[in-house]
gemmi code that builds the backbone of each chain (N, CA, C; Angstrom):
import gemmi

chains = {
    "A": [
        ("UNK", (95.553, 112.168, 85.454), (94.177, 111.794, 85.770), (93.867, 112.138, 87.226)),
        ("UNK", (93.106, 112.713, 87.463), (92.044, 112.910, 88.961), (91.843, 111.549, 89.851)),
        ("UNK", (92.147, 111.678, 90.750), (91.566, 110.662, 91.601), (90.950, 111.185, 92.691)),
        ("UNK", (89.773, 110.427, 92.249), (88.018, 111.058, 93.673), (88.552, 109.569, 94.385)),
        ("UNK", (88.448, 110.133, 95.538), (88.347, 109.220, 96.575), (87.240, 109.421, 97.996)),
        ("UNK", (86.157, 108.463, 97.928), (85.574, 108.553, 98.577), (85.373, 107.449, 99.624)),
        ("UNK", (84.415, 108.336, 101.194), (84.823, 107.986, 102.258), (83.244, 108.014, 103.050)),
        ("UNK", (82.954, 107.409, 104.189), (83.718, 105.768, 104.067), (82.980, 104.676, 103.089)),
        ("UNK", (83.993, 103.503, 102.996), (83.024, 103.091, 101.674), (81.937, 102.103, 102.543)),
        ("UNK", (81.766, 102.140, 103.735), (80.398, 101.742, 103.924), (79.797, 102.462, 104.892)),
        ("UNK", (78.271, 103.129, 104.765), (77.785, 103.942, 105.702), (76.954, 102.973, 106.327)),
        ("UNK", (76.578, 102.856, 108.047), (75.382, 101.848, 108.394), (74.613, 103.271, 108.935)),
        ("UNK", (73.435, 103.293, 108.744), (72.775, 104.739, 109.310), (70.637, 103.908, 109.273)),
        ("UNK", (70.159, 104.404, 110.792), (69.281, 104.021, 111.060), (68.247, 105.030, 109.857)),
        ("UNK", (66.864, 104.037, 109.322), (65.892, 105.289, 108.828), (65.999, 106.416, 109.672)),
        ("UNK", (65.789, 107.398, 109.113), (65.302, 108.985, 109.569), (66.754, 109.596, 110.212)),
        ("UNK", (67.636, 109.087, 110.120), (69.233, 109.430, 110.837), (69.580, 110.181, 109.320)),
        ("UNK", (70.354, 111.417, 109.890), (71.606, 111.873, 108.642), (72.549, 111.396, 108.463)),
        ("UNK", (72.877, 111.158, 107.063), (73.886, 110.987, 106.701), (75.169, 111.829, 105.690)),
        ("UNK", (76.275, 111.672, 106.012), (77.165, 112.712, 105.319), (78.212, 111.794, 104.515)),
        ("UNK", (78.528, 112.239, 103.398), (79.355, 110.956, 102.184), (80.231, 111.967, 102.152)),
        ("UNK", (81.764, 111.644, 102.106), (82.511, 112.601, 101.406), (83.184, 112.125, 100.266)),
        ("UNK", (83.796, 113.060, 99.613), (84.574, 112.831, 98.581), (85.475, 114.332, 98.408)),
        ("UNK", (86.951, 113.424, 97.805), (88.177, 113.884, 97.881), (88.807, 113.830, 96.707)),
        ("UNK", (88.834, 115.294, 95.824), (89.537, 115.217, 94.570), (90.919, 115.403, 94.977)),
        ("UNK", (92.034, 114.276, 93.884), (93.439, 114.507, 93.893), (94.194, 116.291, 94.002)),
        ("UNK", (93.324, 116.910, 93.196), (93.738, 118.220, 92.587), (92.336, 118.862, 92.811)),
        ("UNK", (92.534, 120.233, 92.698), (91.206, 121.130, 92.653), (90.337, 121.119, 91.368)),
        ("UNK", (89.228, 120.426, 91.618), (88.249, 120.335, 90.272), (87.040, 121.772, 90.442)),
        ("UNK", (87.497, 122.810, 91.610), (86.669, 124.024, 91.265), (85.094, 123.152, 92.212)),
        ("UNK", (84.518, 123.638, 91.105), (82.678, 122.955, 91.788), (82.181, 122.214, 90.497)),
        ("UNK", (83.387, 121.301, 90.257), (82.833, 120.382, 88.649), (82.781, 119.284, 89.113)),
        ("UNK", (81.747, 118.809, 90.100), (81.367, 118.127, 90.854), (80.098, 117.299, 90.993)),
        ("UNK", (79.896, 116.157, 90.572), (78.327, 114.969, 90.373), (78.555, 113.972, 91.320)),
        ("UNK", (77.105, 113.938, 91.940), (76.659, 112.640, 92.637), (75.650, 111.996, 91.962)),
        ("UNK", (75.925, 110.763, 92.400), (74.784, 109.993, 91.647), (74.375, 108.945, 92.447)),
        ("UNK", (73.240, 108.628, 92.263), (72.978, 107.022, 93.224), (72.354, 106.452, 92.887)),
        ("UNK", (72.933, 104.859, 92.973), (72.904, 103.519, 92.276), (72.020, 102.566, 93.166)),
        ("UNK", (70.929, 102.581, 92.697), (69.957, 101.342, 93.744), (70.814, 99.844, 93.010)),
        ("UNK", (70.389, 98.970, 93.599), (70.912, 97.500, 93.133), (69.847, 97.205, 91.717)),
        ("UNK", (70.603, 96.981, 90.628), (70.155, 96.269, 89.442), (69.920, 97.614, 88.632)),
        ("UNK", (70.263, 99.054, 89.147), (69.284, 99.690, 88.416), (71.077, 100.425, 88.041)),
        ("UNK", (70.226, 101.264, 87.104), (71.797, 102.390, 86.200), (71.604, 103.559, 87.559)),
        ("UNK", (72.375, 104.230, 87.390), (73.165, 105.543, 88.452), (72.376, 106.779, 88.027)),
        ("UNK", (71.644, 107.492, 88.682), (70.930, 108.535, 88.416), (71.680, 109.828, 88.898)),
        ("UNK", (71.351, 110.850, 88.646), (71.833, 111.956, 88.665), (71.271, 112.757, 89.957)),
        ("UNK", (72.343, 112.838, 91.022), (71.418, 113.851, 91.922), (71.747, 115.180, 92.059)),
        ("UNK", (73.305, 115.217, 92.015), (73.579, 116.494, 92.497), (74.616, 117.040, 91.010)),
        ("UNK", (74.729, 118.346, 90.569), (75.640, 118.474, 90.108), (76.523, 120.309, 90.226)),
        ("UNK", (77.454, 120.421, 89.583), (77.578, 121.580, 90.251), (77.927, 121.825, 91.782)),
        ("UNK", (78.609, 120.740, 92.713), (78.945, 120.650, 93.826), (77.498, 120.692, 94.920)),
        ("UNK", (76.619, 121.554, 94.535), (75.374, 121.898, 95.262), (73.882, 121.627, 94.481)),
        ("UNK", (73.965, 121.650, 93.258), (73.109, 121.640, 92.590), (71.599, 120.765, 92.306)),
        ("UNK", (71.044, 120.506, 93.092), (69.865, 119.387, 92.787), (69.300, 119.370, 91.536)),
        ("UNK", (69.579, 117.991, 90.888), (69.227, 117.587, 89.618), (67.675, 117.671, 89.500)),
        ("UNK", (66.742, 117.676, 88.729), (65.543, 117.537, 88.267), (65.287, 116.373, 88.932)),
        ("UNK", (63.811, 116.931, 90.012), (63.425, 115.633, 90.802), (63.828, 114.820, 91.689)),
        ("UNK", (64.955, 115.688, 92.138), (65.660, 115.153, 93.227), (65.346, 115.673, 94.632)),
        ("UNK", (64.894, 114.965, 95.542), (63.976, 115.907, 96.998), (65.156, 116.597, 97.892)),
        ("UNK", (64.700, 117.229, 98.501), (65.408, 118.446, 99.041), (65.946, 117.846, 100.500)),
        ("UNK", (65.856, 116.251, 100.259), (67.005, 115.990, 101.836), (67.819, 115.519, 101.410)),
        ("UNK", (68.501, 115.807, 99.876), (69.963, 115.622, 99.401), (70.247, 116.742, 98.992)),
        ("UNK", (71.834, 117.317, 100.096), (72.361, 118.622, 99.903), (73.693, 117.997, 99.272)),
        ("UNK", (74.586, 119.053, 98.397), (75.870, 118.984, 98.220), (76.286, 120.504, 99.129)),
        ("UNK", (77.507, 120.076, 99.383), (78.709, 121.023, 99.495), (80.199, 120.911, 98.760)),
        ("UNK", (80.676, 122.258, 99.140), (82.031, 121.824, 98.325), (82.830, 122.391, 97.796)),
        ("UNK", (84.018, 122.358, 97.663), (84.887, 122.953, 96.443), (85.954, 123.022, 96.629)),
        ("UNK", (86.501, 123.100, 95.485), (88.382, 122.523, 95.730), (88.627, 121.418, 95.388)),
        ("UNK", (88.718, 120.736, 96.768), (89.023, 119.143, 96.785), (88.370, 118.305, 97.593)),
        ("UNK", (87.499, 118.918, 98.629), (86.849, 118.558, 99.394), (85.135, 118.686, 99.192)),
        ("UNK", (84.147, 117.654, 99.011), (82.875, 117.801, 98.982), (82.338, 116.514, 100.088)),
        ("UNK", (80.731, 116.823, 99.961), (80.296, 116.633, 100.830), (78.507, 116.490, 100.324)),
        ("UNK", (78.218, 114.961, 100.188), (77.039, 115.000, 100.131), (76.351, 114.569, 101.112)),
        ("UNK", (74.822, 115.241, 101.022), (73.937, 115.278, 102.673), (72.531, 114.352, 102.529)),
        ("UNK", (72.064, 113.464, 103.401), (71.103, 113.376, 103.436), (70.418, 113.667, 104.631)),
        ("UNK", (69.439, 114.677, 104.876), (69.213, 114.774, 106.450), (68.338, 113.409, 106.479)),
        ("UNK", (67.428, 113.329, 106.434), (66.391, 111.913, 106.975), (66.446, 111.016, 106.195)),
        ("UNK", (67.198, 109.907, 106.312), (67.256, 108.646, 105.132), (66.042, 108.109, 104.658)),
        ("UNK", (65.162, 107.835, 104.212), (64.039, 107.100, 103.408), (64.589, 105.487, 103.217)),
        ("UNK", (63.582, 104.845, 103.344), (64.050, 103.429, 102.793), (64.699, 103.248, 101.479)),
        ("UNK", (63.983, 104.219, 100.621), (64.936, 104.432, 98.958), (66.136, 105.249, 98.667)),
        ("UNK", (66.400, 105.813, 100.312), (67.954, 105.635, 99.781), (68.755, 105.357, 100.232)),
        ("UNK", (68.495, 103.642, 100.598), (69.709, 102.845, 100.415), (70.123, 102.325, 99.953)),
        ("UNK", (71.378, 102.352, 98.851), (72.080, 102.875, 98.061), (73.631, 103.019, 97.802)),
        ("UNK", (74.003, 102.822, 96.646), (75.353, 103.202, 96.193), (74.969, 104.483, 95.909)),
        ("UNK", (76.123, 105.436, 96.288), (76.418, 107.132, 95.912), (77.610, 106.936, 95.472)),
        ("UNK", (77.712, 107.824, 94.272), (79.141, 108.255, 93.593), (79.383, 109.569, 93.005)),
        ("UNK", (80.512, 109.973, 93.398), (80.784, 111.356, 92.981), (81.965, 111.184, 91.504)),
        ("UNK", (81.486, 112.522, 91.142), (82.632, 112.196, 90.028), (82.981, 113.566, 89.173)),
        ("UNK", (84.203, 113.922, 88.947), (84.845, 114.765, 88.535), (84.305, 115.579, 86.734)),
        ("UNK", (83.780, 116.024, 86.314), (84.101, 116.655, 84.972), (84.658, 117.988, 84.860)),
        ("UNK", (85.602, 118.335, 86.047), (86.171, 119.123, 85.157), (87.641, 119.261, 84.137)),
        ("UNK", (87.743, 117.421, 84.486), (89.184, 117.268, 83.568), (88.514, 116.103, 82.670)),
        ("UNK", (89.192, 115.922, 81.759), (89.355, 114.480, 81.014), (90.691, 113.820, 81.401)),
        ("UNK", (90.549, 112.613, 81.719), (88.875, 111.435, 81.434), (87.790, 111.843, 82.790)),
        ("UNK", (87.337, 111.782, 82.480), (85.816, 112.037, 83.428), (86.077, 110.842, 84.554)),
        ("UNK", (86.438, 111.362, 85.753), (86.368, 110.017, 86.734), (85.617, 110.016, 87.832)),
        ("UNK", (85.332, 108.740, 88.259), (84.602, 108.410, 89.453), (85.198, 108.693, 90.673)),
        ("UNK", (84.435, 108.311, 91.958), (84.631, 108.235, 93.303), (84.999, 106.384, 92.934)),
        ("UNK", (85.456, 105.507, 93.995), (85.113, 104.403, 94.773), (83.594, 104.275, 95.252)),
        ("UNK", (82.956, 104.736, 95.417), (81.484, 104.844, 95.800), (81.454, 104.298, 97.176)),
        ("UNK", (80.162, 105.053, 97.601), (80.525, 104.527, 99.835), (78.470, 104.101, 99.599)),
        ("UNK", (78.632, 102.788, 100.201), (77.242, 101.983, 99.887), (76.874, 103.036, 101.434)),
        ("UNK", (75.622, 102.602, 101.313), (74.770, 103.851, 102.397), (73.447, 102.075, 102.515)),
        ("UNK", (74.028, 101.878, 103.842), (72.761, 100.305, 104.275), (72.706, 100.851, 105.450)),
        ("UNK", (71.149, 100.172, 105.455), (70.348, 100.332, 106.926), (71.034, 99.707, 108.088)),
        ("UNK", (71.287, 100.104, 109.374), (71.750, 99.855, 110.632), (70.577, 98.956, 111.119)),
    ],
    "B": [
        ("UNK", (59.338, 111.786, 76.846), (60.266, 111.376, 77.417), (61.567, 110.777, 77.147)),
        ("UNK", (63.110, 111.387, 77.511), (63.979, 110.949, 76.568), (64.248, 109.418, 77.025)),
        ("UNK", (64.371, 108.329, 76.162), (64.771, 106.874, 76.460), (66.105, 106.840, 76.235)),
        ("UNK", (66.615, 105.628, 76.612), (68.353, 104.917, 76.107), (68.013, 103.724, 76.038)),
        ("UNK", (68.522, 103.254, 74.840), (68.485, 101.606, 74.878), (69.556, 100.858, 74.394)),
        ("UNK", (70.160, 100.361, 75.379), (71.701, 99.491, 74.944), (71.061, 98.437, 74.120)),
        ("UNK", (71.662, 97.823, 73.299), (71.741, 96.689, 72.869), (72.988, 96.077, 71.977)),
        ("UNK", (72.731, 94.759, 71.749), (74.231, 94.299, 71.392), (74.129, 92.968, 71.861)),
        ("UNK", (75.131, 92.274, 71.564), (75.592, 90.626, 71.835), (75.995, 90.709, 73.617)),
        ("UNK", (75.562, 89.301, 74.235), (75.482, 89.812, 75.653), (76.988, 88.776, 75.417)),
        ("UNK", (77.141, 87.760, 74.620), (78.823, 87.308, 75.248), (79.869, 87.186, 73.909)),
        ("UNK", (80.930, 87.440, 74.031), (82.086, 87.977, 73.185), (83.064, 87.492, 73.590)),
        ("UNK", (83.804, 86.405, 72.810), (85.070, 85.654, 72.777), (86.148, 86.774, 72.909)),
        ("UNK", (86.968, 86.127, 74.139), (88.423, 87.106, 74.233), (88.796, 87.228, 72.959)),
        ("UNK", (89.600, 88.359, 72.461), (90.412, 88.398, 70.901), (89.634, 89.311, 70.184)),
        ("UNK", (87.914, 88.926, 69.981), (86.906, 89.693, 69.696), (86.811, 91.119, 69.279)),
        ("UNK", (85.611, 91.511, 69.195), (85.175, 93.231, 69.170), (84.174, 93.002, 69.449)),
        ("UNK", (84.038, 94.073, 71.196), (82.783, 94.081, 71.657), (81.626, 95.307, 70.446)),
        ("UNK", (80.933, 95.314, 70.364), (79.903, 96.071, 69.227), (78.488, 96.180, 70.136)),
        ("UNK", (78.267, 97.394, 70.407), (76.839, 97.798, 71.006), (76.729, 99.209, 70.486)),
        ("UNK", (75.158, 99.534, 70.381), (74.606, 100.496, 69.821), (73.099, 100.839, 70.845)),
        ("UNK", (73.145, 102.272, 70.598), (72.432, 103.039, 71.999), (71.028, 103.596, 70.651)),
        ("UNK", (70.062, 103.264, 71.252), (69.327, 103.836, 69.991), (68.570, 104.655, 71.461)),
        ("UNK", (68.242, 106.097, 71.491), (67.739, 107.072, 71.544), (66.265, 107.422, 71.093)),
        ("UNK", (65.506, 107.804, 71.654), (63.982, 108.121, 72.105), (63.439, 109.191, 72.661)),
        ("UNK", (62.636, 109.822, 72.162), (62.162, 111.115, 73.271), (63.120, 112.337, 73.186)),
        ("UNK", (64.123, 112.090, 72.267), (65.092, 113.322, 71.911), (66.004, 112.836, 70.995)),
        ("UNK", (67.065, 114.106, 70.603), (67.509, 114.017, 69.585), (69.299, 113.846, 69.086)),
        ("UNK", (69.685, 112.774, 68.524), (71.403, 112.894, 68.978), (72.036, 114.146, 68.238)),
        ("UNK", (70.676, 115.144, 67.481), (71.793, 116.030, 66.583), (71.248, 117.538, 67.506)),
        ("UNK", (70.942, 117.784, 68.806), (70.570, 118.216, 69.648), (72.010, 119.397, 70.121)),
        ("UNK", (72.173, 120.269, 69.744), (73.471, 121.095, 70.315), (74.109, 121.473, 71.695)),
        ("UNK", (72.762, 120.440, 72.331), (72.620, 120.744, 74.046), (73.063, 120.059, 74.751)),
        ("UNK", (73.125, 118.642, 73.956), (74.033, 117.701, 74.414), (74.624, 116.836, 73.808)),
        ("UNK", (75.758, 115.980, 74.753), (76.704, 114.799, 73.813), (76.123, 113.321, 74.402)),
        ("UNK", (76.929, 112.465, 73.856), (76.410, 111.188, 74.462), (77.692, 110.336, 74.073)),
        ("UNK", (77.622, 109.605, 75.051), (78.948, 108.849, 75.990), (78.637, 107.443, 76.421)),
        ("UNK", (79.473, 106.404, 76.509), (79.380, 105.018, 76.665), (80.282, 104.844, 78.754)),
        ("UNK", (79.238, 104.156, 79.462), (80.191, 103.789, 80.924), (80.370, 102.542, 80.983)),
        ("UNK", (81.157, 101.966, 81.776), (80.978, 100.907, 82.263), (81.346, 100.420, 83.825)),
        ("UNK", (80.316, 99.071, 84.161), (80.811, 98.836, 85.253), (80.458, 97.299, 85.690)),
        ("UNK", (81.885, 96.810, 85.804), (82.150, 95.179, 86.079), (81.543, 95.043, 87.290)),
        ("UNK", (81.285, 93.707, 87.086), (80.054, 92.844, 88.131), (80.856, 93.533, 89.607)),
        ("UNK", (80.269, 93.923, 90.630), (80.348, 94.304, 91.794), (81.595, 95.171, 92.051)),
        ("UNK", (81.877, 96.125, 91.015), (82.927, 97.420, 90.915), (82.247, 99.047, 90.459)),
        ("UNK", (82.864, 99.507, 90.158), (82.633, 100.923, 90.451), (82.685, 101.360, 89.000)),
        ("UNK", (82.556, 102.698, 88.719), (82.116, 102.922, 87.179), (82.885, 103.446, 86.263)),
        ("UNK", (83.162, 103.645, 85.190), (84.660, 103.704, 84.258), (83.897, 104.419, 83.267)),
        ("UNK", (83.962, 105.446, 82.681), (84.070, 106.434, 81.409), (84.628, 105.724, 80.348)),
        ("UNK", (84.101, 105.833, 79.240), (84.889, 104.991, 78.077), (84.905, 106.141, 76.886)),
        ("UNK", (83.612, 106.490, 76.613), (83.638, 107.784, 75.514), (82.603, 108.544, 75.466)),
        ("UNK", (83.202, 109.889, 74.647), (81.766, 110.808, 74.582), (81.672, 111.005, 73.246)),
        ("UNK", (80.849, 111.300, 72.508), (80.919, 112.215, 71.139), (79.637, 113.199, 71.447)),
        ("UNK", (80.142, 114.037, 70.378), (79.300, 115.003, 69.683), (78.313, 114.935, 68.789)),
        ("UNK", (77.573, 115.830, 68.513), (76.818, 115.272, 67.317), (77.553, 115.648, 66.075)),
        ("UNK", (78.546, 116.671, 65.989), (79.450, 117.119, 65.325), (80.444, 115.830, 64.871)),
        ("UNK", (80.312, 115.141, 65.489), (81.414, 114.169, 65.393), (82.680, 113.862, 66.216)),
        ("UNK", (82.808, 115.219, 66.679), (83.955, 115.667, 67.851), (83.893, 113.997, 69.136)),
        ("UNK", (84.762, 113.727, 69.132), (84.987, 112.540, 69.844), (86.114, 112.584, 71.523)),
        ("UNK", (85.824, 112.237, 72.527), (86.855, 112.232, 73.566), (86.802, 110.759, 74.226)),
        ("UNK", (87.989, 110.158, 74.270), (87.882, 108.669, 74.665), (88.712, 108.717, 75.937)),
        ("UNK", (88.588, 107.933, 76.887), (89.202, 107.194, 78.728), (90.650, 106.908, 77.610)),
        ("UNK", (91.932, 108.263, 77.980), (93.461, 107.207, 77.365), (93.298, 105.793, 77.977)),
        ("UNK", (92.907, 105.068, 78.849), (93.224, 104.066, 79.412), (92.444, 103.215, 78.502)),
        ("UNK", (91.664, 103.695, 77.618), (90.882, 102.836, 76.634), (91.253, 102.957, 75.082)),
        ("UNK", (91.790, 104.368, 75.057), (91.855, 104.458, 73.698), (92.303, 103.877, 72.098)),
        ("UNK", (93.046, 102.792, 72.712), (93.768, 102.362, 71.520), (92.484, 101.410, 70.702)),
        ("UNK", (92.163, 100.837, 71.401), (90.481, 99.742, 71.792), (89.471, 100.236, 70.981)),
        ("UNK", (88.990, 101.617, 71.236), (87.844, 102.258, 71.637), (87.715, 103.081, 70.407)),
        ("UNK", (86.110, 102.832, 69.524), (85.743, 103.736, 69.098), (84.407, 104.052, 69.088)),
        ("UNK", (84.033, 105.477, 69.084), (82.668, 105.466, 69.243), (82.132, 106.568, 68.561)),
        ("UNK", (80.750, 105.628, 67.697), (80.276, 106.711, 66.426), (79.045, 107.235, 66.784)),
        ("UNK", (78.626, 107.997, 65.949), (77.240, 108.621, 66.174), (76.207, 108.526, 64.805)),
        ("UNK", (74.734, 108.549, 64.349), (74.294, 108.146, 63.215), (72.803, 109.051, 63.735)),
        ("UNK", (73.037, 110.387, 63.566), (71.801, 111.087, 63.729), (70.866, 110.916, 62.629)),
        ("UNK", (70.959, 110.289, 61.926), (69.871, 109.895, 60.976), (68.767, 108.684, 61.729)),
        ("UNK", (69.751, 107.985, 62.130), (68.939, 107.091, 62.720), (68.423, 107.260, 64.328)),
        ("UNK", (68.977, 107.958, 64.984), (68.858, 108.257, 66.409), (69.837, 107.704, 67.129)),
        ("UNK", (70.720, 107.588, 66.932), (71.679, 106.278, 67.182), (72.900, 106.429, 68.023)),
        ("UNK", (73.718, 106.104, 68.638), (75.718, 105.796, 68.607), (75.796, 104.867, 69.050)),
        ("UNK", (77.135, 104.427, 68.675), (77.651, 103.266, 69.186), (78.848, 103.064, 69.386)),
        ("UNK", (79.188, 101.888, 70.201), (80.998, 101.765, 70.755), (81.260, 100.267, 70.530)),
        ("UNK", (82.551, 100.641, 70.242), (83.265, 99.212, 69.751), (84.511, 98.956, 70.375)),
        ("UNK", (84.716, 98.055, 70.840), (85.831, 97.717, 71.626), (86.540, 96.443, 71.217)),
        ("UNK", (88.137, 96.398, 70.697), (88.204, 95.371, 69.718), (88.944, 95.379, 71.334)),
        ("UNK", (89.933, 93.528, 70.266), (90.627, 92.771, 71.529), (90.301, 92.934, 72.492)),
        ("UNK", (89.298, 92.100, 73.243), (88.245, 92.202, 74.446), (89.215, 90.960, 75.179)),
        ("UNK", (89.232, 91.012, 76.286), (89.833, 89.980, 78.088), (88.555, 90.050, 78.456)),
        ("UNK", (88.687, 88.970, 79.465), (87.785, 88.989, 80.401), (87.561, 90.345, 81.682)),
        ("UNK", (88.537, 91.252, 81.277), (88.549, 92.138, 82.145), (87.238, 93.254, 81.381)),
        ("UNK", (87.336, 93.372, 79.997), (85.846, 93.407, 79.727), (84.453, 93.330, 80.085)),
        ("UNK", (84.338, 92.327, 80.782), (83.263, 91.952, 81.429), (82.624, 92.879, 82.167)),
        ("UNK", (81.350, 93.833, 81.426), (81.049, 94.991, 82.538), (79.268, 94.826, 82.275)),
        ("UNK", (78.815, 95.511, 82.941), (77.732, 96.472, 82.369), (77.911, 97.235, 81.838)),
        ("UNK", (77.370, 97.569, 80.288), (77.468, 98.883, 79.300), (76.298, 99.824, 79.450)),
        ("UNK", (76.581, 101.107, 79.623), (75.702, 101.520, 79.567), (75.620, 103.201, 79.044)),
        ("UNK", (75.018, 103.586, 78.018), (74.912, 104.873, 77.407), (73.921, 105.548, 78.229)),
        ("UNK", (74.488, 107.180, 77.798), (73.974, 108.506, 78.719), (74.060, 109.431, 78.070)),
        ("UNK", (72.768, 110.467, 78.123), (73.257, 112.076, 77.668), (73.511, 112.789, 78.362)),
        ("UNK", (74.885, 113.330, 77.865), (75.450, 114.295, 78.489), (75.105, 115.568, 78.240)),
        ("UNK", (75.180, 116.246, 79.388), (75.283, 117.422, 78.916), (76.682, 118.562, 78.258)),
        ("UNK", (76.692, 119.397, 78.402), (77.589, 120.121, 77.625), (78.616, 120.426, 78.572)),
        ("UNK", (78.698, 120.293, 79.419), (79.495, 120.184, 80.947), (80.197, 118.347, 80.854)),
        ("UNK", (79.625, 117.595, 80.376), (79.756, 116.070, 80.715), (78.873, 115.550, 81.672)),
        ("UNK", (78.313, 116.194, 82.484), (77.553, 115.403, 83.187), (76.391, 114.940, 82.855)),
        ("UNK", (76.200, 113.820, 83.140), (75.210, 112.401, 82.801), (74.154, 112.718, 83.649)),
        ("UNK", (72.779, 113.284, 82.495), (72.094, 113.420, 83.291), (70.995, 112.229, 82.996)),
        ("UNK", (70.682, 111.583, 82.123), (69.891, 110.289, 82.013), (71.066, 109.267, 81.187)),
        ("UNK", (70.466, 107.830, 81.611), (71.192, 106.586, 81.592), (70.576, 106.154, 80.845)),
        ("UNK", (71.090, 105.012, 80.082), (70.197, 103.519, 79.807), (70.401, 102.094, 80.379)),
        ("UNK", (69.172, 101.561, 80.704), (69.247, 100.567, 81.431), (70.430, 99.890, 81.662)),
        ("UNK", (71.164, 99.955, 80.900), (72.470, 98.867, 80.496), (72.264, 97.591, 80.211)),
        ("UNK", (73.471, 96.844, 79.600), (73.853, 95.444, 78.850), (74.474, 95.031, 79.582)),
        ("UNK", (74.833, 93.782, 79.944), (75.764, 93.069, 80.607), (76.376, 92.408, 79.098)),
        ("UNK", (77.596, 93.073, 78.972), (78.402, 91.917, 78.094), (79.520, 91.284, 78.902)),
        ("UNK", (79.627, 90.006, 78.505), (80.543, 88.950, 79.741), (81.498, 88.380, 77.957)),
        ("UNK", (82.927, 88.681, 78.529), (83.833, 88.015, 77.504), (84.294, 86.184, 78.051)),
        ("UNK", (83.996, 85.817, 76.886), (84.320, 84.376, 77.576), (84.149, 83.431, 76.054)),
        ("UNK", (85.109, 82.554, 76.436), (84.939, 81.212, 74.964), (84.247, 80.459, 75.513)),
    ],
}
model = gemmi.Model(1)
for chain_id, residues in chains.items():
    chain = gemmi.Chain(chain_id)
    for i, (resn, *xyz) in enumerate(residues, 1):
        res = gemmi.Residue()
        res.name, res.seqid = resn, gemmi.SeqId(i, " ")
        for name, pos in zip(("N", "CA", "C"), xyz):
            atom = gemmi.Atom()
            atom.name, atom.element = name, gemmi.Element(name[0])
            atom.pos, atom.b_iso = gemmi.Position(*pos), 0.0
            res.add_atom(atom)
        chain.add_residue(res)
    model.add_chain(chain)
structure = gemmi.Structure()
structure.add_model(model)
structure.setup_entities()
């Protein structure tokens, strides 16, 4: 099994500040690579997939990078809505696994 | 617009079989474009894969679940569902169904269930 490990698991970052999430596959998962982010009470939406890929409706100040074992999701200017649980997560093996997830709260 | 809707018993005696069913909206489970899969995630933890199927029937389950774990599909009705016998309190998650795509990745959710195991 894959283990995503992501870093750090708490971001404090002022509105309009960038922020950078990483995540660390055990083994090389290539660019089979999803982020997602979890407001409180709500299910995990789809932002990034494909290491770089912006999901449908997702605004253009969330970048991915990546590949191998090392990725890297971006937000240049934080918005009040996204603060947030982010999680990355592996499909290119079975079982399909998660990150630890790194909460992203206002400073 | 495609929907997900968990439903099911919100509490389930340890020993049990947890039983929830995803009824589907706005698209189709016999759809060749995508699969659909059960997650979960316990009160203030992180998120766990449990299963995917096909509309084919083709099935892939979390080994860490499998002995537990089954999960059907009922394109007649719009439907799947997962069953999880001999339930602990380690059970205790939010359930929540997703379509996948043909890659696995989850690109819409459903709200989720909170099922809590407890006598």
């Amino acid at each position: 099994e894959i283990v995503m490990t992501q870093s750090p698991a708490t971001l404090s970052v002022s509105p309009g500040e960038r922020a950078a999430l990483s995540c660390r596959a055990s083994q090389t998962i290539y660019n089979k690579l999803a982020w997602y982010q979890q407001r409180p009470g709500q299910p995990p939406r789809l932002l990034i997939y494909a290491a770089s890929t912006r999901a449908t409706g997702v605004p253009a100040r969330f970048s991915g990078s990546g590949s191998g074992t090392e990725f890297t999701l971006t937000i240049s200017s934080l918005q009040s809505e996204d603060f947030a649980v982010y999680y990355c997560q592996d499909y290119n093996n079975w079982p399909l696994t998660f990150g630890g997830g790194t909460k992203v709260e206002i400073k | 617009q495609l929907q997900l809707q968990e439903s099911g018993p919100g509490l389930v005696k340890p020993s049990e079989t947890l039983s929830l069913t995803c009824t589907v909206s706005g698209g189709s489970t016999s759809s060749t474009s995508y699969c659909w899969g059960w997650i979960r995630q316990p009160p203030g933890k992180g998120l766990e894969w449990i299963a995917t199927i096909y509309y084919t029937g083709n099935t892939y389950y979390n080994p860490s679940l499998r002995s537990r774990v089954t999960i059907s599909i009922d394109t007649s009705k719009n439907q799947f569902s997962l069953k999880l016998n001999s339930v602990t309190a380690a059970d205790t998650a939010v359930y929540y169904c997703a379509r996948q795509d043909t890659t696995m990745v989850a690109s819409d959710w459903g709200q989720g269930t909170l099922v809590t195991v407890s006598s």
